[in-house]
C-alpha positions as CSV (number, residue, x, y, z in Angstrom):
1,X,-89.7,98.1,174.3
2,X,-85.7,98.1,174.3
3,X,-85.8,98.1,177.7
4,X,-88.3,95.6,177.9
5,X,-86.5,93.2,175.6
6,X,-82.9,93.4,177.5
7,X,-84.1,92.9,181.1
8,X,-86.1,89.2,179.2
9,X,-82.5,88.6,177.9
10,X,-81.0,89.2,181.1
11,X,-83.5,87.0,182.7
12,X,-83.1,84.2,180.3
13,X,-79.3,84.9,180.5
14,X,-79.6,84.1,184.7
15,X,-82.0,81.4,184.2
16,X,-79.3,79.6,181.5
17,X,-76.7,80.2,184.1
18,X,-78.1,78.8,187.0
19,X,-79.3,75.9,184.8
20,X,-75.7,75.3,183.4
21,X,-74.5,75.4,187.4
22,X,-77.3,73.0,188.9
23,X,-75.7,70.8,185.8
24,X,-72.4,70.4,186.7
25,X,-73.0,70.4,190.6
26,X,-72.8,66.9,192.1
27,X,-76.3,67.0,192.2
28,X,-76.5,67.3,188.7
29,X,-73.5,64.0,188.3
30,X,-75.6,62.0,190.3
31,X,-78.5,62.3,187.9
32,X,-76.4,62.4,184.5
33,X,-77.3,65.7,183.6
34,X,-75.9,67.2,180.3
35,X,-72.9,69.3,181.8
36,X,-72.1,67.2,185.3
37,X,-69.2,65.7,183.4
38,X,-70.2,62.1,184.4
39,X,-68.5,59.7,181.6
40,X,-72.2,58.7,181.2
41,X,-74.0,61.9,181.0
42,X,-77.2,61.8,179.4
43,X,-76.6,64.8,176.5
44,X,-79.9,66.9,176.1
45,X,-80.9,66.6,179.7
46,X,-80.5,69.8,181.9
47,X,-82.5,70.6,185.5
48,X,-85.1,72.8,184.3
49,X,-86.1,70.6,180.9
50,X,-86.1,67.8,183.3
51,X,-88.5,69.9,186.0
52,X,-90.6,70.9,183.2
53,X,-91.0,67.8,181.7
54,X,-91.9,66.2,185.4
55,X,-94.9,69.0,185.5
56,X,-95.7,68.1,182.1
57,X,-96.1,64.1,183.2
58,X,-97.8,65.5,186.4
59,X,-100.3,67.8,184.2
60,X,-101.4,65.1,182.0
61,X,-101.6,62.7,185.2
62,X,-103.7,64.6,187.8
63,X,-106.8,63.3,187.0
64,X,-106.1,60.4,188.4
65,X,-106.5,61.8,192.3
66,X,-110.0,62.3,191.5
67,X,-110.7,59.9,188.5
68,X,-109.1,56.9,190.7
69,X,-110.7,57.7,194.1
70,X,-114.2,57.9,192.4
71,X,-113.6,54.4,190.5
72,X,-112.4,52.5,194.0
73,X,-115.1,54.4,195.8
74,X,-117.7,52.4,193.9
75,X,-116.3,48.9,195.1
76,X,-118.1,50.4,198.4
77,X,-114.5,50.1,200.3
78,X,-114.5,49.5,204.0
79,X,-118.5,50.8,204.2
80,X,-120.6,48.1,204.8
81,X,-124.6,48.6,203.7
82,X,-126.8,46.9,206.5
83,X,-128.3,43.1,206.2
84,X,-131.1,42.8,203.6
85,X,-130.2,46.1,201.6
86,X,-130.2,46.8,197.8
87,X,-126.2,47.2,196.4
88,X,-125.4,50.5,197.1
89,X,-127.8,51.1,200.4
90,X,-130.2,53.5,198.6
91,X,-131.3,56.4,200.7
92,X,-129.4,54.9,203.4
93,X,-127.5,58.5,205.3
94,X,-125.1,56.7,207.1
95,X,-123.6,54.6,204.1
96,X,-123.8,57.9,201.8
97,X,-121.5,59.4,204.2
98,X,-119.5,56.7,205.3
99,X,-118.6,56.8,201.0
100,X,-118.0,60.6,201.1
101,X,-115.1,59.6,203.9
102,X,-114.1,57.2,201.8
103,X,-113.5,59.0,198.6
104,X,-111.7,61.4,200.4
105,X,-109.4,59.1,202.1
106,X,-108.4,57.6,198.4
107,X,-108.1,61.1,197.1
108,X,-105.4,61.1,199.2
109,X,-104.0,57.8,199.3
110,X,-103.5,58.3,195.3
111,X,-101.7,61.4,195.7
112,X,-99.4,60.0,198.9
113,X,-98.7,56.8,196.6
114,X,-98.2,58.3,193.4
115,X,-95.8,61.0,194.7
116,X,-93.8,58.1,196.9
117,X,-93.6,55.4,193.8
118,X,-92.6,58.4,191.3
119,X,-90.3,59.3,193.7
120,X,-88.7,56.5,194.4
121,X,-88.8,54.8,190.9
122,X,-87.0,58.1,189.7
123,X,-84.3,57.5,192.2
124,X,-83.7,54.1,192.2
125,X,-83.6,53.7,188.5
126,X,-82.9,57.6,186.8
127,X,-85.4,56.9,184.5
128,X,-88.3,59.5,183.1
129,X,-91.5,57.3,184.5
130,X,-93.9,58.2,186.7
131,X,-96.0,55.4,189.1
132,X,-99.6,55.2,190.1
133,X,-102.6,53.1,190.2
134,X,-103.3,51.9,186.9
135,X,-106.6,53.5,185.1
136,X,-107.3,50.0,183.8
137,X,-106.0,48.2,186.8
138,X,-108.4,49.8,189.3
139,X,-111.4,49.3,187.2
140,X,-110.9,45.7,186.8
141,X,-110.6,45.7,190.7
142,X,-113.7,47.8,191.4
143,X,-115.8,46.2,188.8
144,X,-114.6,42.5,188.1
145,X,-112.9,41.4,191.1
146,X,-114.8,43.4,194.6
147,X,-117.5,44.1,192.2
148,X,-120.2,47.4,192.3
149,X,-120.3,48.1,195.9
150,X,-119.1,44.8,196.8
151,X,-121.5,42.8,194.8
152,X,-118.8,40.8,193.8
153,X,-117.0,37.6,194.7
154,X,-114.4,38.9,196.6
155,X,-114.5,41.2,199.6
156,X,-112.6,44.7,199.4
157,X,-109.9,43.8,202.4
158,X,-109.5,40.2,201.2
159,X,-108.6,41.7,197.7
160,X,-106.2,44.2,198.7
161,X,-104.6,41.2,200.9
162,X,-104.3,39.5,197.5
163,X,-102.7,42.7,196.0
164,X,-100.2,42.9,199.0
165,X,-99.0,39.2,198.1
166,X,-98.9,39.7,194.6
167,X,-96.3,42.4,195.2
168,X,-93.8,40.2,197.0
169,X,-94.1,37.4,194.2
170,X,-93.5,40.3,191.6
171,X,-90.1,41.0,193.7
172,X,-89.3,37.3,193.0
173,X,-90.4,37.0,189.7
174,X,-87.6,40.2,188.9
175,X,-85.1,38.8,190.9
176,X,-84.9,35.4,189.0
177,X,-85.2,37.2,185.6
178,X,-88.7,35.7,184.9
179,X,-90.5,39.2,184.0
180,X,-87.8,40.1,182.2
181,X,-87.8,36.6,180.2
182,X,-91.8,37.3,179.7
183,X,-91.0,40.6,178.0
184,X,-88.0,38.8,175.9
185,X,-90.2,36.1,174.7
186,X,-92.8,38.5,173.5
187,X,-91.8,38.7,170.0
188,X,-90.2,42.0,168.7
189,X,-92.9,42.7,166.4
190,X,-95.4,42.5,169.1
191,X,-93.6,44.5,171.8
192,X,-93.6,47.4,168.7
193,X,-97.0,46.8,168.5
194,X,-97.8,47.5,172.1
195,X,-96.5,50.8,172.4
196,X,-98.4,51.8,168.8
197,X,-101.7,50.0,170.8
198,X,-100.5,52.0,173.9
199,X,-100.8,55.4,171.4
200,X,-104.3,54.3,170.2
201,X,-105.4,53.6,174.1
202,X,-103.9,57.4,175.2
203,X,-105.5,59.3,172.3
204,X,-108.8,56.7,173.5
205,X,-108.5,57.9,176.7
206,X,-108.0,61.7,175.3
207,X,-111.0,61.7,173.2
208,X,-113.7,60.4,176.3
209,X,-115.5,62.1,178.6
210,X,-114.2,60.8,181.9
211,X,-110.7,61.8,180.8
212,X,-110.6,63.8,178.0
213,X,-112.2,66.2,175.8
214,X,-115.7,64.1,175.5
215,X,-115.3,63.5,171.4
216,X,-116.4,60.2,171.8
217,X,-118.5,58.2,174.1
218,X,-119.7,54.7,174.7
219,X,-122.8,54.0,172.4
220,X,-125.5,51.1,172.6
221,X,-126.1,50.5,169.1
222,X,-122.5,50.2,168.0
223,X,-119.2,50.1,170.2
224,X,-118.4,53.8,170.1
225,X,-120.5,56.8,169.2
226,X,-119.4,60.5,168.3
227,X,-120.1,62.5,171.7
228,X,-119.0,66.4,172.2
229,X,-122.5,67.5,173.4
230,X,-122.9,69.1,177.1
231,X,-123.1,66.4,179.4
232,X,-126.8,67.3,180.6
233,X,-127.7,66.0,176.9
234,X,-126.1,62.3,177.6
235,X,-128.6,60.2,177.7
236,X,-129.3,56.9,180.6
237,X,-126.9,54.6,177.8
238,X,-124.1,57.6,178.0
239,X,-124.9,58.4,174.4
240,X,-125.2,61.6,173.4
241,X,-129.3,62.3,172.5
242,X,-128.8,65.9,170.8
243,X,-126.5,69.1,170.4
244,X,-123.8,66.4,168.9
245,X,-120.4,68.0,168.9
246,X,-121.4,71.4,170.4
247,X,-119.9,71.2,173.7
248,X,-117.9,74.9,174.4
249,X,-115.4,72.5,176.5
250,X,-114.3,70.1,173.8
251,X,-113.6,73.1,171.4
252,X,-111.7,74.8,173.7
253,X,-109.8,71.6,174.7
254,X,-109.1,71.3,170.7
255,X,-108.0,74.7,169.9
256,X,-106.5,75.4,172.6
257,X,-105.1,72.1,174.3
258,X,-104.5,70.5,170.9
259,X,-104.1,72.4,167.9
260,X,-102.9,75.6,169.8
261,X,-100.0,73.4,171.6
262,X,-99.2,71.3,168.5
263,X,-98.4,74.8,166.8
264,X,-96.0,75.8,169.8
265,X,-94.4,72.0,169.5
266,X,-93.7,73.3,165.8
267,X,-91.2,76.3,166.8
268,X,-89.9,74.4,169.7
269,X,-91.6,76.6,172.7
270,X,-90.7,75.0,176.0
271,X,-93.4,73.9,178.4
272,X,-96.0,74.3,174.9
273,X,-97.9,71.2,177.0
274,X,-97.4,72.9,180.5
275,X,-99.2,76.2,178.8
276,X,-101.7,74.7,177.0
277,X,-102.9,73.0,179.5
278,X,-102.6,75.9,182.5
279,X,-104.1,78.2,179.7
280,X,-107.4,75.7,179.5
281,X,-107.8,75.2,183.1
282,X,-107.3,79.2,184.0
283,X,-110.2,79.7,181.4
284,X,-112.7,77.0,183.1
285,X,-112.5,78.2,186.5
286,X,-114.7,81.4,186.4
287,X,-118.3,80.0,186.8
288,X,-120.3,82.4,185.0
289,X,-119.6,80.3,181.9
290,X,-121.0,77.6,179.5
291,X,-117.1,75.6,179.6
292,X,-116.6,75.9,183.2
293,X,-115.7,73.2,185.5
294,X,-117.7,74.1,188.6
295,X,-121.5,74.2,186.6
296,X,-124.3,74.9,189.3
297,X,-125.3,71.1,189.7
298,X,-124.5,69.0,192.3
299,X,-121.3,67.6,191.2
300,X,-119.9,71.4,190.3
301,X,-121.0,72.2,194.2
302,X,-119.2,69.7,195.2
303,X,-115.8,70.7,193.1
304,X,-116.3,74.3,194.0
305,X,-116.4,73.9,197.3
306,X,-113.4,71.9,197.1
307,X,-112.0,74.3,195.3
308,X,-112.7,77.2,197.3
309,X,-110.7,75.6,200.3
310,X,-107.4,76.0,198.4
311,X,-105.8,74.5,201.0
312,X,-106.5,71.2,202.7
313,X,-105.1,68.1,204.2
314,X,-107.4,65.2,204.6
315,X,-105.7,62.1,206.6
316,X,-106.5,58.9,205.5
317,X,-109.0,57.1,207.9
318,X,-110.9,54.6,206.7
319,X,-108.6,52.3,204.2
320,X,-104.8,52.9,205.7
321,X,-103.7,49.1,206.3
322,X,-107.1,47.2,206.3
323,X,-106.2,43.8,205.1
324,X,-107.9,41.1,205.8
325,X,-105.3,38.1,207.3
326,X,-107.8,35.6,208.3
327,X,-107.8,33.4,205.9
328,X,-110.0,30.8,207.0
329,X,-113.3,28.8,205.4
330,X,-114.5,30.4,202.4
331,X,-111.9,33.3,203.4
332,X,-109.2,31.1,202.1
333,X,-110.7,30.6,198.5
334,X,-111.7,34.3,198.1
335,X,-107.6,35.3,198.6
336,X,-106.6,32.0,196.3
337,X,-108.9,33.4,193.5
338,X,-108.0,37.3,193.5
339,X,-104.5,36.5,193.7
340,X,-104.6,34.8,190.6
341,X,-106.7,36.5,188.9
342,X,-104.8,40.2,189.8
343,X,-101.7,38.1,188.9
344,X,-102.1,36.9,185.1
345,X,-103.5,40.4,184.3
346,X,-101.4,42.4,186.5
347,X,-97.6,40.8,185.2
348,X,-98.7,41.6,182.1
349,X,-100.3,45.1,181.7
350,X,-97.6,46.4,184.6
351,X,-94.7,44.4,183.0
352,X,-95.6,45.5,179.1
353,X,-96.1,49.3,180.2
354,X,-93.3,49.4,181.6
355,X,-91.4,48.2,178.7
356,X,-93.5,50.4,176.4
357,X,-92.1,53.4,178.4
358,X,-88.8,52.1,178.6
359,X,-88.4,51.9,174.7
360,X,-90.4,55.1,174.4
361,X,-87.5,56.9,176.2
362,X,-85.1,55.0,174.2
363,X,-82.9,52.8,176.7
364,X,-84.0,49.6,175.2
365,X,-80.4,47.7,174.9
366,X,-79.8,45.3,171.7
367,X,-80.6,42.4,173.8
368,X,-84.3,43.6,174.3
369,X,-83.7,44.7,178.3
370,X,-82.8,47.8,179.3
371,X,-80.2,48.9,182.2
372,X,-81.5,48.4,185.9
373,X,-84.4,46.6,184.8
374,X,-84.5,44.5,187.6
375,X,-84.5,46.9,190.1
376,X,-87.3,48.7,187.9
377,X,-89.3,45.6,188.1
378,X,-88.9,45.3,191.4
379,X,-89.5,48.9,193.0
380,X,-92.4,48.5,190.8
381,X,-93.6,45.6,192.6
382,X,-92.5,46.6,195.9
383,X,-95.3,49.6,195.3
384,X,-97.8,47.1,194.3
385,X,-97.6,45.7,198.2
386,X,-97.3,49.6,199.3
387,X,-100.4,50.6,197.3
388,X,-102.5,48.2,199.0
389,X,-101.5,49.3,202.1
390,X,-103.0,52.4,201.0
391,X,-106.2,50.8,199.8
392,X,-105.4,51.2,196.6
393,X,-105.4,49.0,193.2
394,X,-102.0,47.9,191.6
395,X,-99.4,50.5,191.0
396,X,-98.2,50.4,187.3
397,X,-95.6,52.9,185.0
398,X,-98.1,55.5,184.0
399,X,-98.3,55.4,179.9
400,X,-99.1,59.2,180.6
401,X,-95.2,59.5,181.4
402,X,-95.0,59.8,177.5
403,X,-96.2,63.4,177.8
404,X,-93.0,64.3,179.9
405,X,-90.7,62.3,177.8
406,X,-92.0,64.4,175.1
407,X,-91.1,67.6,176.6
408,X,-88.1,67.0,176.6
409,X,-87.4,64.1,180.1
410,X,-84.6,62.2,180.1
411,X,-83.9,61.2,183.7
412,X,-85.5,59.9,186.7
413,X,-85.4,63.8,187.9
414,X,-88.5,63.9,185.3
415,X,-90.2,61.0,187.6
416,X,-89.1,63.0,191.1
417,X,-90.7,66.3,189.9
418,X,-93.9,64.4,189.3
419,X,-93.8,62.8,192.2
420,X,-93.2,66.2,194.3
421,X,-96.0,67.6,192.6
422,X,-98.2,64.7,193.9
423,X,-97.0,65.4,197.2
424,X,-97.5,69.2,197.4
425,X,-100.8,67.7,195.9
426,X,-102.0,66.7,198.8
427,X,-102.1,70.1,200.9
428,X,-102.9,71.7,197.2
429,X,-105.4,69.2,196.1
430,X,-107.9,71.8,195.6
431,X,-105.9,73.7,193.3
432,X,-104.5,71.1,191.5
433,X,-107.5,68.3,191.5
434,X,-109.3,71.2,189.9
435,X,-107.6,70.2,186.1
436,X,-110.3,69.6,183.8
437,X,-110.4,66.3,181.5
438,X,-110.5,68.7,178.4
439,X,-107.7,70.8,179.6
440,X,-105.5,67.4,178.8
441,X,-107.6,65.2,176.6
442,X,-105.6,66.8,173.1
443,X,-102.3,66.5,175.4
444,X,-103.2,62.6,175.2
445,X,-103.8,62.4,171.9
446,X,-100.7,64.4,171.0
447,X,-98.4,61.6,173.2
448,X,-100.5,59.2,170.9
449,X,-99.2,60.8,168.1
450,X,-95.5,60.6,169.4
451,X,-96.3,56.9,170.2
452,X,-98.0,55.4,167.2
453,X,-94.7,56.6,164.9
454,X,-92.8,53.2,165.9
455,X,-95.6,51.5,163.7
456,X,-93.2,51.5,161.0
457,X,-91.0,49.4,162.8
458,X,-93.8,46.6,162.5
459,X,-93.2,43.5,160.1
460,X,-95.9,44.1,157.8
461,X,-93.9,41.8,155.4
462,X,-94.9,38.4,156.5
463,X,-98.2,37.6,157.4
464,X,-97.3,35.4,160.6
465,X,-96.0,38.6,162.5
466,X,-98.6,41.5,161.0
467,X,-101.9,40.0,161.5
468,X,-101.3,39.1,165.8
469,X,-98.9,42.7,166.2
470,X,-102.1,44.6,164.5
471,X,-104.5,41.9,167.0
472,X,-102.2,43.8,169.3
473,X,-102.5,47.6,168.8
474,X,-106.1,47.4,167.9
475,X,-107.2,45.2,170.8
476,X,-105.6,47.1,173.6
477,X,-108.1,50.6,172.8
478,X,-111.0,48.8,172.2
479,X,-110.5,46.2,175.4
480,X,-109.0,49.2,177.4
481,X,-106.6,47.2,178.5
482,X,-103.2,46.5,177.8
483,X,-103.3,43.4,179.2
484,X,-105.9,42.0,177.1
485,X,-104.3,43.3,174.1
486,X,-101.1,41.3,174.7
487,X,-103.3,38.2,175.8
488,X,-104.5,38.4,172.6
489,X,-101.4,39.0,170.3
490,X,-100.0,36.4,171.7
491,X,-102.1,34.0,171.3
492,X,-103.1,34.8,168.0
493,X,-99.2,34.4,167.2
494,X,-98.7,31.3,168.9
495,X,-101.9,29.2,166.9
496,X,-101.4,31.1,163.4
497,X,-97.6,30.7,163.5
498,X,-98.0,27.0,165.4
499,X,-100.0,26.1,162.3
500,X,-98.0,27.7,159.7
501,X,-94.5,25.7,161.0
502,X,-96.7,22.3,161.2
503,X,-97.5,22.5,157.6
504,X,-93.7,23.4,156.5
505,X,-92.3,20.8,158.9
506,X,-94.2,18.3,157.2
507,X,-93.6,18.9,153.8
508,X,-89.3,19.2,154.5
509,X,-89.6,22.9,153.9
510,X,-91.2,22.5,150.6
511,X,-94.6,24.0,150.8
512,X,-94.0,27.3,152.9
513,X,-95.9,30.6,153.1
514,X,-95.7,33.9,151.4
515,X,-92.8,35.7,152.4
516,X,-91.3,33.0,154.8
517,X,-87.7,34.8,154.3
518,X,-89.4,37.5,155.8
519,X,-90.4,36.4,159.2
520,X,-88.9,37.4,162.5
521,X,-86.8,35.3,164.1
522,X,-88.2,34.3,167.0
523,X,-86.2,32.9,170.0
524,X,-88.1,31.9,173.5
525,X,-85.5,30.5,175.2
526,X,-84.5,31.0,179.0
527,X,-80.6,31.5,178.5
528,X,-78.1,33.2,180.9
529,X,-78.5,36.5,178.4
530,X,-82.2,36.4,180.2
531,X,-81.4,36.4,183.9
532,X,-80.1,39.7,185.7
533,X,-77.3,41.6,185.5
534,X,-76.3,41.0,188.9
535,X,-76.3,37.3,189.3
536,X,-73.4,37.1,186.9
537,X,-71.5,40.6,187.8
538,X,-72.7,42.2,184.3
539,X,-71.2,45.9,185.2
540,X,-74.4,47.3,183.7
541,X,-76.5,45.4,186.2
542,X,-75.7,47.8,188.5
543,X,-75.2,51.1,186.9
544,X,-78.1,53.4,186.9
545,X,-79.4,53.9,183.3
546,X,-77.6,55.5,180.4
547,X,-79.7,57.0,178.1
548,X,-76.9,58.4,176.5
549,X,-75.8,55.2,175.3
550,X,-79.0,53.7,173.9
551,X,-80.1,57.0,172.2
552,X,-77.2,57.6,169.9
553,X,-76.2,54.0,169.7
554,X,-72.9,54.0,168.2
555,X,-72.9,57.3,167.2
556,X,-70.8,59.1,169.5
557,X,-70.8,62.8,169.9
558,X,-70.0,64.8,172.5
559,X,-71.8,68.1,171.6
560,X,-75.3,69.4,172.8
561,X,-76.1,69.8,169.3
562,X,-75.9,66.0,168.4
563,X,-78.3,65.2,171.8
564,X,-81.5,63.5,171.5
565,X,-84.0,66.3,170.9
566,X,-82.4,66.2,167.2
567,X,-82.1,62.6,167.1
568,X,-85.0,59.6,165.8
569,X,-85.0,56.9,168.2
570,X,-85.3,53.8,164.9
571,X,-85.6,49.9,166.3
572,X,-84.4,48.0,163.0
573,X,-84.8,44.3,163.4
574,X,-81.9,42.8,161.6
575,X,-82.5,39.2,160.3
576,X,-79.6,36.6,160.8
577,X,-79.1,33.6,160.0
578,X,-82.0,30.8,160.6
579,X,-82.0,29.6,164.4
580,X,-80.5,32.9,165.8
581,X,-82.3,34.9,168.3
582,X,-83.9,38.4,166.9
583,X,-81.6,41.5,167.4
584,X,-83.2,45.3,167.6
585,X,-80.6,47.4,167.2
586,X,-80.9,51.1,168.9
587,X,-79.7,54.0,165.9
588,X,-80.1,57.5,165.6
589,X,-80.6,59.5,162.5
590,X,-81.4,62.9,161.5
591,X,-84.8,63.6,161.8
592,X,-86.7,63.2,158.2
593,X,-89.9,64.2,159.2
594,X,-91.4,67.5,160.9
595,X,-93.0,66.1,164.5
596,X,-93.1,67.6,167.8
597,X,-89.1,68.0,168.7
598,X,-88.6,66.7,172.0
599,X,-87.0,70.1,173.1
């Protein structure tokens, strides 16, 4: 056992040592690594915590090659059901395989994209946030824009025209500082409340069948209805009509996915998500089982024998660059209507999870913005136009990307290694498609855990700011959308707080609400502060992020044991003087409560 013990220590020893010289090699300066002795190193960051935080992000992301092919496939893509058929072309051969092609081809296109815009974004901007089509985002496409196997108003290629567009006037938008004045006129309390309603919406997402461990499930009679039975008892509503919470797979996505990780998180293992969730989908491969993932029906076929290739490449054929330019006639007015209506719900649900996973991180500045926002916003556009090209629905900053941040990610090497994993994704799609919803439905809810914390940082004080931030954070799970959620914050804040100043105006400031003194205040202007860095020569326009700066505030340290896995990341809204604009300040402070470390 002696033995056994010295030749671990040695290899953790060489392991520490190689880590230590990735670190201070130029590759490590360019990406701020603790160690590369840039004056802006980001302290707590190494290669390998970066790495495994990037398969951590990617672990918690993979359903989406299957998940978001399967949602797009039902818009009926590029396969066209013959003159006089029922939606969908029942019993029709050639249309049932033209949609096999076509899944296939988006399998891959969401792989290609998400492993090019992680990629990129990571680069471009060195922060710890993965791209992809948005879960929300491609449902709205499939369902309320092309409609059920095109059954809507707007044909698939004229949509993804629309999509391409909207890209380019995203580009714009960031360049003359407008999405980053809609995120600054969002009040503070409000932007808190989206990453809490962003928490709610991942441990949502954790909890369902499609993506998680099946706790829950859609019901008829009321909104939401306990699930956990084996999905052969789910009824035609998607309720569960017997064997309620007996489901083999949901207890072993609890124990060992949720409860089994959380306890790891407690003693500081690194990779605890990476193992939980490798240790879940090991144990639901074998088929001889009641929690496996490849059951003998005609969906496990169809997995296995996906699986069983190991290897494959499948090109894209049927969707790669399929826009539709002619515009004319009733063309014309099918582009006009899906570009606006991608645009009011995609500049808000891309624009406020980005944010979300900005602050998450901890690189929000005092000002509201963050460093290289611009160019954030606009790679994230740019992949918008990219995606479509694709076939794909918008590309948004993945609120799964809390996972990796979590573990420990710190830099845009976090977003690269999930991006490379996408890529290797698509020759290894069998292996790694093969990740069961359970296997990271509890990771989900643990991020959601992570998340909700901020919800201190809410005014609960005044009445004005608590009743539209808690609109907010419970609207956004229960609309699953983010969009939707700020939509209706927002305008909740405008008409209660619109009313509330009429009724003090009028009296001189003589009648005024509970609590007045305690309101935010709230400042909507479009100043210079609000344009970006670069059209005034701000230095930090142009520098890549430093988390570094906006984790410790103005602490400074210099030590690995001061870095940010032993830090709180606290937004405390200071309240000036009436008629100045709202500050956050950025502190850290020991930690005063036992949570998942970010180590």
């Amino acid at each position: 056992m002696k033995g056994i013990s010295e030749s671990i220590d040695k290899a953790v020893a060489k392991i520490h040592a190689l880590d230590e010289r990735i670190n201070s090699s130029t590759f490590g300066r360019v990406f701020r690594l603790d160690g590369s002795g840039h004056p802006k190193t980001v302290r707590g960051s190494s290669f390998f915590r970066e790495i495994r935080a990037g398969l951590t992000t990617f672990a918690t992301m993979a359903y989406i090659v299957a998940v978001n092919a399967t949602v797009l496939a039902d818009s009926g893509g590029t396969c066209e059901c013959p003159k006089g058929s029922l939606p969908g072309c029942p019993g029709d051969a050639a249309y049932a395989s033209c949609q096999i092609g076509l899944k296939r081809d988006l399998i891959t296109a969401t792989a290609a994209l998400s492993g090019l815009a992680s990629i990129v974004f990571g680069f471009l901007t060195n922060l710890p946030v993965s791209l992809g089509p948005g879960m929300g985002l491609n449902a709205y496409f499939t369902y309320q824009v092309v409609g059920w196997h095109g059954t809507g108003e707007v044909p698939y290629k004229i949509a993804l025209t629309a999509i391409f567009v909207e890209g380019f006037i995203f580009v714009f938008l960031a360049l003359t500082g407008m999405r980053q004045w809609l995120v600054r006129m969002i009040p503070a309390t409000i932007k808190t409340a989206c990453g809490v309603g962003i928490g709610l919406f991942l441990t949502e997402i954790g909890l369902s069948y499609s993506a998680g461990i099946g706790a829950i499930t859609g019901g008829f009679s009321t909104p939401l209805a306990i699930g956990g039975c084996p999905p052969e008892y789910l009824d035609s509503k998607g309720e569960c009509a017997s064997h309620i919470m007996t489901s083999p797979s949901m207890w072993i996505g609890i124990f060992l996915g949720g409860i089994f990780v959380a306890f790891m998180m407690a003693f500081k293992v690194k990779s605890a998500i990476v193992i939980g969730i490798g240790i879940v989908s090991i144990m639901s491969w074998p088929r001889n089982t009641s929690f496996t993932y490849f059951p003998y029906t005609e969906a496990g076929e169809e997995r296995f024998e996906f699986f069983k290739q190991v290897v494959a490449f499948h090109p894209i054929r049927s969707v790669l660059n399929v826009q539709e330019w002619d515009l004319h006639g009733t063309s014309g007015a099918q582009f006009a209507l899906a570009l606006i209506t991608f645009l009011y719900v995609d500049i808000i649900d891309c624009t406020a999870t980005l944010y979300s996973m900005a602050k998450f991180c901890g690189v929000v500045r005092e000002d509201g913005d963050f460093p290289r926002s611009t160019l954030a916003y606009c790679t994230d556009a740019i992949m918008i136009s990219i995606g479509s090209l694709f076939g794909c629905s918008p590309v948004t900053a993945f609120i799964e990307s809390g996972a990796g941040i979590a573990e420990g990610g710190r830099t845009g090497l976090t977003a690269i290694s999930t991006g490379v994993c996408f890529l290797i994704c698509l020759f290894f799609a069998p292996i790694l498609a093969s990740v069961p919803p359970w296997a990271t439905g509890s990771t989900l809810v643990l991020v959601g855990c992570l998340m909700i914390r901020q919800v201190i940082n809410i005014n609960w004080q005044y009445i004005g700011d608590a009743v539209p931030s808690f609109v907010t954070l419970a609207f956004m799970p229960f609309s699953y959308s983010v969009a939707y959620g700020l939509i209706a914050g927002m305008m909740v804040y405008v008409v209660l707080n619109t009313m509330i100043w009429t009724v003090v105006k009028l009296t001189g400031g003589r009648v005024t609400p509970s609590n007045w003194h305690e309101k935010e205040v709230y400042d909507w202007g479009l100043g210079s502060r609000d344009l970006p860095g670069w059209t005034d020569g701000r230095k930090d326009g142009v520098e890549l992020v430093d988390n570094d700066s906006a984790i410790h505030g103005a602490t400074d340290t210099s030590s690995r044991g001061n870095s940010a896995e032993d830090k709180d990341i606290h937004a405390l809204q200071n309240q000036p003087h009436p008629g100045a604009p709202l500050q956050v300040q950025i502190l850290a402070r020991p930690r005063e409560h036992i949570l998942p470390s970010l180590d």
